[in-house]
C-alpha positions in Angstrom: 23.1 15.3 -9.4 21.3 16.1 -6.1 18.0 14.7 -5.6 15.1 17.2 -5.5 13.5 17.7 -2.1 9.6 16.4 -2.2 7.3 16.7 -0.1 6.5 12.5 1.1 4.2 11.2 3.3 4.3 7.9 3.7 0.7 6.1 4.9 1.1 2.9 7.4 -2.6 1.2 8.1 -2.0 -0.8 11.0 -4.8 -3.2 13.1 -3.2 -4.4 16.3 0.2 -4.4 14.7 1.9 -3.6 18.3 5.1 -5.9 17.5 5.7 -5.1 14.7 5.1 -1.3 14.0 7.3 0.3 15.9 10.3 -1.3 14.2 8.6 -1.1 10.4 8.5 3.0 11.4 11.8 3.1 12.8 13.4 2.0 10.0 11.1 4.3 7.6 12.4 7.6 10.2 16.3 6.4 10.0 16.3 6.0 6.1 13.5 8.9 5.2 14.1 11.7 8.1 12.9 13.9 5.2 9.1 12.3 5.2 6.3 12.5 7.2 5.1 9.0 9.0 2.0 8.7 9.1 0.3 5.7 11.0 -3.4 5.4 10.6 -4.6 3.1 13.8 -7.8 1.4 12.5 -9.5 0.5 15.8 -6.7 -1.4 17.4 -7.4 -3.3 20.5 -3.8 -3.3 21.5 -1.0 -0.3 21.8 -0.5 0.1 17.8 -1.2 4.0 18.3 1.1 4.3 21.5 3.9 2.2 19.6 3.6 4.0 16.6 3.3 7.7 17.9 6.7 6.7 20.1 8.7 5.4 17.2 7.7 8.9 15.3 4.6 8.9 13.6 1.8 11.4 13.2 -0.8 8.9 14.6 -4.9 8.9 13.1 -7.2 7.0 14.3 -10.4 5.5 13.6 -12.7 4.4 16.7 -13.8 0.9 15.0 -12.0 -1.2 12.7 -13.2 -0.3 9.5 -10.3 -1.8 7.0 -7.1 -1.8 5.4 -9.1 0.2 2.2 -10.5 2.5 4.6 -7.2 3.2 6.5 -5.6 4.0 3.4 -8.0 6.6 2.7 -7.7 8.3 5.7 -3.9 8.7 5.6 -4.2 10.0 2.1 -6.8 12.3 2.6 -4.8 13.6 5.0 -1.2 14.3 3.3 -3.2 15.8 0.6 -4.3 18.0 3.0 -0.8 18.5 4.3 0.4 19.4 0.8 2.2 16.1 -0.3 3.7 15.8 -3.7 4.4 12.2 -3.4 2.5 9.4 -1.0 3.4 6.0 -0.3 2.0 3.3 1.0 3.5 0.8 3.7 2.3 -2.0 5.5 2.7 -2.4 9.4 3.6 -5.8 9.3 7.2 -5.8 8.7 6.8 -7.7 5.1 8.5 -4.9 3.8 12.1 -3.6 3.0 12.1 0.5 3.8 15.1 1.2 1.4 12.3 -0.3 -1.6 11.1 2.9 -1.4 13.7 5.0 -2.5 13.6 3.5 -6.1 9.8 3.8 -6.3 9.8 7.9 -5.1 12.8 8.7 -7.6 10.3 7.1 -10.2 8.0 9.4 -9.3 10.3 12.1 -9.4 11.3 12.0 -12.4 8.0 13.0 -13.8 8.0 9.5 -16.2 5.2 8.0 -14.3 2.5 8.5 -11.7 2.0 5.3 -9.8 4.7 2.9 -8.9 2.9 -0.6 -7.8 5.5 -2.6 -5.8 6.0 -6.4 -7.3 7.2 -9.6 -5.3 7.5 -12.0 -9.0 10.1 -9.2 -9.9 12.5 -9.8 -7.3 14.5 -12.9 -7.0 15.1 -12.5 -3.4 11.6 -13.5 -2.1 10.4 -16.9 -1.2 6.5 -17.2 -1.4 4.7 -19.8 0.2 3.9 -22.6 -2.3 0.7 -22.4 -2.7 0.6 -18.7 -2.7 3.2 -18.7 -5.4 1.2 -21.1 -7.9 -2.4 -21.1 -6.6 -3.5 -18.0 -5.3 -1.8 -15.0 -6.6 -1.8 -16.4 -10.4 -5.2 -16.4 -10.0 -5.5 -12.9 -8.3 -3.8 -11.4 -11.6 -6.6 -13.0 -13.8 -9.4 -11.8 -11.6 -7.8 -8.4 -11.5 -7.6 -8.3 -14.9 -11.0 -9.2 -15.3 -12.3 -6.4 -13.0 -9.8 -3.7 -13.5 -8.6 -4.3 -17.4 -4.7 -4.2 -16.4 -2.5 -7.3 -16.4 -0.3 -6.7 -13.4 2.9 -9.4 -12.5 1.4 -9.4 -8.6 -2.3 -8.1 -8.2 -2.0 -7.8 -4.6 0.6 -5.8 -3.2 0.4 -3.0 -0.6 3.8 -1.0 -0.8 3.4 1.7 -3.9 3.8 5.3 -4.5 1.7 7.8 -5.8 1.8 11.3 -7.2 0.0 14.2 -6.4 -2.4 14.2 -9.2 -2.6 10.3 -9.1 -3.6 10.4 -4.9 -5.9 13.3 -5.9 -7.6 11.0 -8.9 -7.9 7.5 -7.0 -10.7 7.7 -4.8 -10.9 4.2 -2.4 -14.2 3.3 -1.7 -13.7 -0.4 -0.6 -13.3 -0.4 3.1 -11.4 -4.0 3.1 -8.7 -5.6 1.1 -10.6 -5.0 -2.5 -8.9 -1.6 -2.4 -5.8 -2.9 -4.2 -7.8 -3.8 -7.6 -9.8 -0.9 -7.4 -6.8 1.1 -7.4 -5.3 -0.9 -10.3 -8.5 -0.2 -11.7 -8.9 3.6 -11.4 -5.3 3.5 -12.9 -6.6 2.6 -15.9 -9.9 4.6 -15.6 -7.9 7.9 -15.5 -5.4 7.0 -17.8 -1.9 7.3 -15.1 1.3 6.1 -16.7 2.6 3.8 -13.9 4.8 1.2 -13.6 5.7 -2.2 -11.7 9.0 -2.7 -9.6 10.5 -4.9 -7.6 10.3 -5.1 -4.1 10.9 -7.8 -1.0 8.2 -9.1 0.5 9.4 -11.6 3.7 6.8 -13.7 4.7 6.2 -13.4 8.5 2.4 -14.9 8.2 0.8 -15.9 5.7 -1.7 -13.6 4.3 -4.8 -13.6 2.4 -5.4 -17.5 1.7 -8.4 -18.5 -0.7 -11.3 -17.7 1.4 -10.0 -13.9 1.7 -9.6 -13.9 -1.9 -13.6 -15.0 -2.6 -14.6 -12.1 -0.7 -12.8 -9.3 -2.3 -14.1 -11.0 -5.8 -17.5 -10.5 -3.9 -16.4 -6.7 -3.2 -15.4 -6.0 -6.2 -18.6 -7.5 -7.9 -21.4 -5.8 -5.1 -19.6 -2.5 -6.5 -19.8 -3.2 -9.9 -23.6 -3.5 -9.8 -24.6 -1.3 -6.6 
């Protein structure tokens, strides 16, 4: 049975990611021709735009670097305003596996859910820094429970899919890395069946650490009472 054609738009925020993006889109064009790229330059100091409009992306770009959060929104404001039926989002880093996103888009497809969130504690093939691993993420879930009321396998992970309704329902307001719980939390807020899957994550650089960590939990609370 033939898959039925979507329109996709795929969303890559990208901050002086000239090494790595043109590859992470290249791949995304050879196993997606069918999708729209879409690389939202958040006030790179390097060639991130120029790599990224060369590899094959439709290229935004903010003048200052505003955030991860904020890049997000931009590309997704924009393929709703393209039309997209289905959005994902990608990181520029080259942590992720391109052919992931097939299984989360067919889950969209299918009309059974309308968010995918990608999961690294699903998939046997990663290897997580230590600390990471046993430290910080398993604390990330409790704190994202506490703010967002869903208990998720990995709290933190940028590669996920979204429908139509679901893109047109989340509305990202934190500029910086708290964006992933409020997401998780807007989920919940307007009731969209989602799911978690398993996805690679290969760890090139190691991430948010601790101190990253204590100020999205300051985000998140400044938002909560502002």
């Amino acid at each position: 049975k033939p898959s039925v054609r979507v329109s996709m738009f795929i969303i890559i925020p990208a901050y002086n990611e000239e090494k790595n993006i043109a590859g992470v889109i290249s791949d995304l064009v050879a196993r997606y021709p069918e999708a729209k790229i879409v690389a939202v330059d958040d006030g790179s100091k390097d060639n991130t735009a120029e790599m990224a409009q060369k590899a094959g992306a439709i290229v935004l770009r903010h003048l200052i670097n505003r955030g991860q959060g904020a890049a997000l929104a931009t590309g997704t404001e924009y393929a709703l305003s393209q039309g997209a039926e289905i959005i994902v989002h990608f990181d520029a880093d080259g942590q992720f596996e391109a052919r992931d996103v097939t299984a989360l888009v067919e889950s969209i497809k299918s009309g059974q859910v309308e968010v995918v969130l990608g999961s690294r504690f699903l998939s046997r093939s990663n290897h997580i820094p230590f600390s990471k691993k046993y430290f910080i993420l398993p604390l990330a879930r409790v704190v994202n429970f506490l703010f967002t009321g869903l208990w998720l396998s990995d709290a933190h992970n940028g590669l996920r899919a979204l429908s139509r309704r679901a893109a047109e329902s989340i509305k990202i307001e934190q500029d910086r890395m708290a964006h992933n719980s409020e997401i998780i939390a807007q989920v919940k807020k307007n009731n969209l069946k989602f799911i978690e899957m398993p996805v690679t994550v290969k760890y090139h650089r190691y991430g948010q650490g601790f101190f990253g960590g204590l100020k999205i939990i300051k985000d998140l609370i400044l938002q909560k009472i502002c």
